[in-house]
N, CA and C atoms as a LAMMPS dump frame, in Angstrom:
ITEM: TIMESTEP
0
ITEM: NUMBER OF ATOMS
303
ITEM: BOX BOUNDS ff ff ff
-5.0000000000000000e+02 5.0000000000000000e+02
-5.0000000000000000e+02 5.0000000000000000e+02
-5.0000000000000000e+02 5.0000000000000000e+02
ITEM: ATOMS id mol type element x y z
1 1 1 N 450.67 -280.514 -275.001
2 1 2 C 451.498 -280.392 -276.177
3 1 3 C 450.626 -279.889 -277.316
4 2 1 N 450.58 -279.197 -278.238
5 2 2 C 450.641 -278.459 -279.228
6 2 3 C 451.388 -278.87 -280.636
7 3 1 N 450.28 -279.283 -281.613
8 3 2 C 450.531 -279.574 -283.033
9 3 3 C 450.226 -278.328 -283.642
10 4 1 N 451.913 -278.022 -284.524
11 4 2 C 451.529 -277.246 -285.333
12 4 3 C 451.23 -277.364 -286.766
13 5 1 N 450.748 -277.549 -287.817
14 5 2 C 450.702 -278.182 -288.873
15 5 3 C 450.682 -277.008 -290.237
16 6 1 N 451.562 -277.498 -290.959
17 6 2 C 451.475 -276.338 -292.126
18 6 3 C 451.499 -277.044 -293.622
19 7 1 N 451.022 -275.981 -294.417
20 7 2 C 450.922 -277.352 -295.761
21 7 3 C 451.56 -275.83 -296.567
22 8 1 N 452.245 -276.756 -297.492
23 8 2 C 453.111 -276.548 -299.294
24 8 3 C 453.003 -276.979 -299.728
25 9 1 N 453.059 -276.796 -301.116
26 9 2 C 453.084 -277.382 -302.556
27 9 3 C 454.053 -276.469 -303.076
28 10 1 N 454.956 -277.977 -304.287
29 10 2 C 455.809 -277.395 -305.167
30 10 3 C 455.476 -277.847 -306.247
31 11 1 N 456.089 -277.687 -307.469
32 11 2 C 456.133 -278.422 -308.528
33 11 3 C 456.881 -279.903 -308.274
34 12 1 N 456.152 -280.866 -308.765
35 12 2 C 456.9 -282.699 -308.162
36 12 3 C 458.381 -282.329 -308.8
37 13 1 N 458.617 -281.703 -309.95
38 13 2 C 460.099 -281.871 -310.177
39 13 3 C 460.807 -280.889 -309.375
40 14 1 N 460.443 -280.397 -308.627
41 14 2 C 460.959 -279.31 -307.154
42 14 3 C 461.385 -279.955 -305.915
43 15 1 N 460.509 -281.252 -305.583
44 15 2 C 460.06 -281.743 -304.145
45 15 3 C 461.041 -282.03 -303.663
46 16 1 N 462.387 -282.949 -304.22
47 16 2 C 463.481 -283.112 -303.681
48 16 3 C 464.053 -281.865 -303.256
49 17 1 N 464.246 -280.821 -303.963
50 17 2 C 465.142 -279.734 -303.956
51 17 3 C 464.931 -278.947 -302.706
52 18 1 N 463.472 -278.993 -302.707
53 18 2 C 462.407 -277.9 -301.346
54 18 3 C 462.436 -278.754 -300.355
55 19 1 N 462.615 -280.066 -300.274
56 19 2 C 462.963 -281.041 -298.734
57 19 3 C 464.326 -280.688 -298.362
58 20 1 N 465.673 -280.494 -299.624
59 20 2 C 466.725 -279.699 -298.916
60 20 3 C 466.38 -278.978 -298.39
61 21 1 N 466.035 -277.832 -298.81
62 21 2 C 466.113 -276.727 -298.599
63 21 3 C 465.24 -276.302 -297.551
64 22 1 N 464.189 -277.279 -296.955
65 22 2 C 463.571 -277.29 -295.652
66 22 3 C 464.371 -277.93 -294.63
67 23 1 N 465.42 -278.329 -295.007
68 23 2 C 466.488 -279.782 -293.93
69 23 3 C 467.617 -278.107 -293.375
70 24 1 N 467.901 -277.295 -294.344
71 24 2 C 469.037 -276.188 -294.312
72 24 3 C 468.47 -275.158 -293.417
73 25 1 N 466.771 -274.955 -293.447
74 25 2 C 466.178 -273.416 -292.831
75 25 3 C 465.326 -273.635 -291.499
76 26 1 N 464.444 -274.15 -292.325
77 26 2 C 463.229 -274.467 -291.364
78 26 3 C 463.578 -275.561 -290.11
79 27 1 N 463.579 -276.926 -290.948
80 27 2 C 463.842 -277.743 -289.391
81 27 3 C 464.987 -276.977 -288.13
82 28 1 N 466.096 -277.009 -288.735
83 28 2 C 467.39 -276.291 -287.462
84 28 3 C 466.652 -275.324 -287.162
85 29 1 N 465.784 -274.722 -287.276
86 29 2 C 465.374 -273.313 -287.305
87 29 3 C 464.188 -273.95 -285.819
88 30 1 N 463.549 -275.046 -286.273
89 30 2 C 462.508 -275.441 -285.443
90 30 3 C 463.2 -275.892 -283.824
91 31 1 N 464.442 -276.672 -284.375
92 31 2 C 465.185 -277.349 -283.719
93 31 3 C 466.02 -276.564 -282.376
94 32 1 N 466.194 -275.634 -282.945
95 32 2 C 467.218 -275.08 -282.194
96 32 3 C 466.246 -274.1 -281.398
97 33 1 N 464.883 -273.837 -281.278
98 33 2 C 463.976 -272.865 -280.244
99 33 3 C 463.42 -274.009 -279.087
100 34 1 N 463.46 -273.225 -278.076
101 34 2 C 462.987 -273.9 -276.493
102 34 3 C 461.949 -274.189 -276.952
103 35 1 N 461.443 -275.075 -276.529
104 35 2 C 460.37 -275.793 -276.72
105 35 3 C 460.039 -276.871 -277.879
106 36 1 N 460.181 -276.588 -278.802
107 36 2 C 460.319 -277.846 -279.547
108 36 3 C 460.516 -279.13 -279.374
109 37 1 N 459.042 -279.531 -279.933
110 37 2 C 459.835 -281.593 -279.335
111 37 3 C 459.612 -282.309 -280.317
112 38 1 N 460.07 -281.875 -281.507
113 38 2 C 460.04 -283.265 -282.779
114 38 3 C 459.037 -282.096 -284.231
115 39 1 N 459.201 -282.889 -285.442
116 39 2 C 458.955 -282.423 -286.573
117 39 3 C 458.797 -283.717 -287.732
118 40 1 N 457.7 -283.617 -288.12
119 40 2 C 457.561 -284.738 -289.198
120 40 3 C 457.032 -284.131 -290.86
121 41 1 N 457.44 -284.562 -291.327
122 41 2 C 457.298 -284.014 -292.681
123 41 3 C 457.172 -284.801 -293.993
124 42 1 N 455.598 -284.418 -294.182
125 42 2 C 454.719 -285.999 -294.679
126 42 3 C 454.948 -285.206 -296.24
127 43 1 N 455.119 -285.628 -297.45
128 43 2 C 455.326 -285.455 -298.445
129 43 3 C 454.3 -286.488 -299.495
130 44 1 N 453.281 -285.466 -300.297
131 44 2 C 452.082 -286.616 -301.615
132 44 3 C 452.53 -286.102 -302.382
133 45 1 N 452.675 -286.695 -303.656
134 45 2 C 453.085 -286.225 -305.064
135 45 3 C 451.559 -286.761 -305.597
136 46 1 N 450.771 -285.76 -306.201
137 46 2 C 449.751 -286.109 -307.126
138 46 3 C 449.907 -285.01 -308.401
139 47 1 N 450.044 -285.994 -309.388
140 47 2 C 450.327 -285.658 -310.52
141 47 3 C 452.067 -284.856 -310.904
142 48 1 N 451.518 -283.219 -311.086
143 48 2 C 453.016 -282.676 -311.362
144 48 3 C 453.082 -281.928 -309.795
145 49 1 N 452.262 -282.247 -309.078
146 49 2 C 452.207 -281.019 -307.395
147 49 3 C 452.507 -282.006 -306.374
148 50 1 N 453.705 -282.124 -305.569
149 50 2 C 453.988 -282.593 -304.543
150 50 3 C 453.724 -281.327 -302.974
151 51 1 N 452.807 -282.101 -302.245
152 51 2 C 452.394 -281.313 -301.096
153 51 3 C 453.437 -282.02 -300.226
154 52 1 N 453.231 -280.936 -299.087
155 52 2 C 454.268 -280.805 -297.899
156 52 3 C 453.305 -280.789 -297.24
157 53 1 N 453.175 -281.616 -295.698
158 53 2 C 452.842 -281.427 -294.344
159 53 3 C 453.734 -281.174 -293.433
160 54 1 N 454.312 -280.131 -293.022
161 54 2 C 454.735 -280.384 -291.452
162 54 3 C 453.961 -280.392 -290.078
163 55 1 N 454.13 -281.532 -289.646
164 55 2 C 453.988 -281.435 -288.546
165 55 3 C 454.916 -281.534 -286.896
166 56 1 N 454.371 -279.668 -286.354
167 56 2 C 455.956 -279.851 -285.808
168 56 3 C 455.387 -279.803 -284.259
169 57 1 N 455.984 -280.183 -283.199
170 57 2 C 455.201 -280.482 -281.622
171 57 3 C 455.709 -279.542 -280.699
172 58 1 N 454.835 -278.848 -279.788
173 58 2 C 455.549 -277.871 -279.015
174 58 3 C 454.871 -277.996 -277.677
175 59 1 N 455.792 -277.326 -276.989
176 59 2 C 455.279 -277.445 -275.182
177 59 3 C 453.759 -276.8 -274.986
178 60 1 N 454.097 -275.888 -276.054
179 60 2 C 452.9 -274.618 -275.671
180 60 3 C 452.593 -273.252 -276.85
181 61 1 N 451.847 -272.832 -276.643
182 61 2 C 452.104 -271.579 -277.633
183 61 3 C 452.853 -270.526 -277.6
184 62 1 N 453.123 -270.386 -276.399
185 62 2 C 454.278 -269.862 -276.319
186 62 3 C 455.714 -270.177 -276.744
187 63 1 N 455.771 -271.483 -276.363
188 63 2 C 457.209 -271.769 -277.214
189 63 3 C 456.744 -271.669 -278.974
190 64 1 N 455.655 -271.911 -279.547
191 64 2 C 455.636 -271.632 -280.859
192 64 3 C 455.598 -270.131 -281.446
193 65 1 N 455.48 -269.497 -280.422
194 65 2 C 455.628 -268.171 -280.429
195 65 3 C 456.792 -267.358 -280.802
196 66 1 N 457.511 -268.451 -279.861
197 66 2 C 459.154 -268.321 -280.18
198 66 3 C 460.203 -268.505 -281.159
199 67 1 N 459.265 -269.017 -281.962
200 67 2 C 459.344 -269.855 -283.033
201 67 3 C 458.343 -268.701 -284.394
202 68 1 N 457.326 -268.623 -284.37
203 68 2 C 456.911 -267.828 -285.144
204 68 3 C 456.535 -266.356 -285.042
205 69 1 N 456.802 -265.796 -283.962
206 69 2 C 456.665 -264.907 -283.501
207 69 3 C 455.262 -264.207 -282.8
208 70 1 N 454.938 -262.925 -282.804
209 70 2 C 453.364 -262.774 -281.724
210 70 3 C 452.166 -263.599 -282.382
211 71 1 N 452.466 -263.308 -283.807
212 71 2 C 450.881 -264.091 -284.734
213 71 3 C 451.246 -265.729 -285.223
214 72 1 N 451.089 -266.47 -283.803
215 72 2 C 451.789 -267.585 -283.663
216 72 3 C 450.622 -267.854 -285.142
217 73 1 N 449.551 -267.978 -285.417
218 73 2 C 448.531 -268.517 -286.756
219 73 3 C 449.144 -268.342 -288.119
220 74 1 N 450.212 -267.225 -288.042
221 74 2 C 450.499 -266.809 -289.314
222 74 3 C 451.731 -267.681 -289.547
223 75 1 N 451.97 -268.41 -291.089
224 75 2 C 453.213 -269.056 -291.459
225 75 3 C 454.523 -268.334 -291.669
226 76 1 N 455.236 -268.848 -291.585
227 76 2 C 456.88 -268.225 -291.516
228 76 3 C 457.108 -268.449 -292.59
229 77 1 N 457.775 -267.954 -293.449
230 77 2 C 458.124 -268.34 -294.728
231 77 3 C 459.803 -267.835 -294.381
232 78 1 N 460.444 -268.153 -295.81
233 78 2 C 462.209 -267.507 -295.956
234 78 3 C 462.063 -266.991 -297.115
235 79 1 N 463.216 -265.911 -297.422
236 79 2 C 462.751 -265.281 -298.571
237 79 3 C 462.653 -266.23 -299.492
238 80 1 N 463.836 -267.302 -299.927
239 80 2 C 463.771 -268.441 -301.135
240 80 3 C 462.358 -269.441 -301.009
241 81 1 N 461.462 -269.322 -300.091
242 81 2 C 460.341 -269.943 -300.327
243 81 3 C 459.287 -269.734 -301.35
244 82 1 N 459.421 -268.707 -301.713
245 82 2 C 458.923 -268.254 -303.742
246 82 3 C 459.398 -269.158 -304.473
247 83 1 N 460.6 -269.31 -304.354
248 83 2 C 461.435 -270.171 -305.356
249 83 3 C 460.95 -271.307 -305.904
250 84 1 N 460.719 -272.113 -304.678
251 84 2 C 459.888 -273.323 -304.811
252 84 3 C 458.207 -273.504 -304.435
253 85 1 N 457.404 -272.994 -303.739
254 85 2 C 455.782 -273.011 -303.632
255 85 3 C 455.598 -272.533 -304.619
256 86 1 N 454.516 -272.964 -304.964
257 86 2 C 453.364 -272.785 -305.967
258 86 3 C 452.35 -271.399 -305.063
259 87 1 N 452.24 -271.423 -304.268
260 87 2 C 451.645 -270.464 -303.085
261 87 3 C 452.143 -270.338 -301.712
262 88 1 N 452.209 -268.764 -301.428
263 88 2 C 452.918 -268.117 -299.831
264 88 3 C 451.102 -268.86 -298.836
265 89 1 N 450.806 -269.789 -298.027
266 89 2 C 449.736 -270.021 -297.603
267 89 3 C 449.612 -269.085 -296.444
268 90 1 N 448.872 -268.259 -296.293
269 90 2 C 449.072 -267.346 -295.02
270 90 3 C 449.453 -267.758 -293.622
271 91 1 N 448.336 -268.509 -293.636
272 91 2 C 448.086 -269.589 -292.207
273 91 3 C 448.855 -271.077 -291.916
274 92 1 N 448.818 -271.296 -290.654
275 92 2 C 448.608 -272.98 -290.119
276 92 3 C 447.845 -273.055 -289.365
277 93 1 N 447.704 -274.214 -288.879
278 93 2 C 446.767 -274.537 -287.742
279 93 3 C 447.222 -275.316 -286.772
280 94 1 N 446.479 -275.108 -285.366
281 94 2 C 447.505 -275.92 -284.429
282 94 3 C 446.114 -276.843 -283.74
283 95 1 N 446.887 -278.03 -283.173
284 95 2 C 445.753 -278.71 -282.281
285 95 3 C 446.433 -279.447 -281.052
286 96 1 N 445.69 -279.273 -280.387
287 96 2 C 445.873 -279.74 -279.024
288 96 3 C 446.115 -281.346 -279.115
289 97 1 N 447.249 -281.78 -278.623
290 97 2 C 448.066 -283.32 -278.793
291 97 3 C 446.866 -283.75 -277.723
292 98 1 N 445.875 -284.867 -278.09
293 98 2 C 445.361 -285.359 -276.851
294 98 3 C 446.198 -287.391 -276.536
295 99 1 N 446.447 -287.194 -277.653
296 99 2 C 447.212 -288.65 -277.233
297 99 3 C 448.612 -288.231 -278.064
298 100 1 N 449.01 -288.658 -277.167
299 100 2 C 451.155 -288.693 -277.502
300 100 3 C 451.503 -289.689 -278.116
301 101 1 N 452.052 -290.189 -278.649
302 101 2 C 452.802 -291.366 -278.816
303 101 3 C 454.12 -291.891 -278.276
């Protein structure tokens, strides 16, 4: 199994708005490709910048492939993701699940 992990930041008076608006695109979006097995989405507010972690679990890189297309490294964004980040982050990073839960 395969962790994929990606980080955002919004403005803290954003964070509610950009967890919709990650519940409307991204998750169903994660949800609905073969391979996918779960998505967690860790949220810090320090100061006025609330960060985003997702962390989302896959069979393989290939199914994240499917999911992000050939440059499985590079982040997916939607166009309204300007709206709310503070920064487009190019990248994620993935790691090899050695213990499951």
């Amino acid at each position: 199994m395969i962790a994929r992990l990606w980080h955002g930041a919004t403005p803290a008076s954003r964070s509610d708005a950009y967890l919709q608006f990650l519940m409307r695109t991204g998750i169903p979006d994660y949800a609905k490709t073969a391979g996918h097995r779960g998505t967690q989405i860790l949220v810090r507010t320090e100061g006025d910048v609330a960060h985003f972690l997702l962390i989302s679990l896959w069979d393989s890189m290939e199914a994240i492939r499917r999911f992000a297309g050939p440059e499985a490294d590079r982040a997916k964004y939607y166009p309204e993701d300007p709206e709310y980040l503070l920064e487009l982050e190019p990248t994620v990073v993935h790691y090899e699940v050695a213990f499951p839960t």
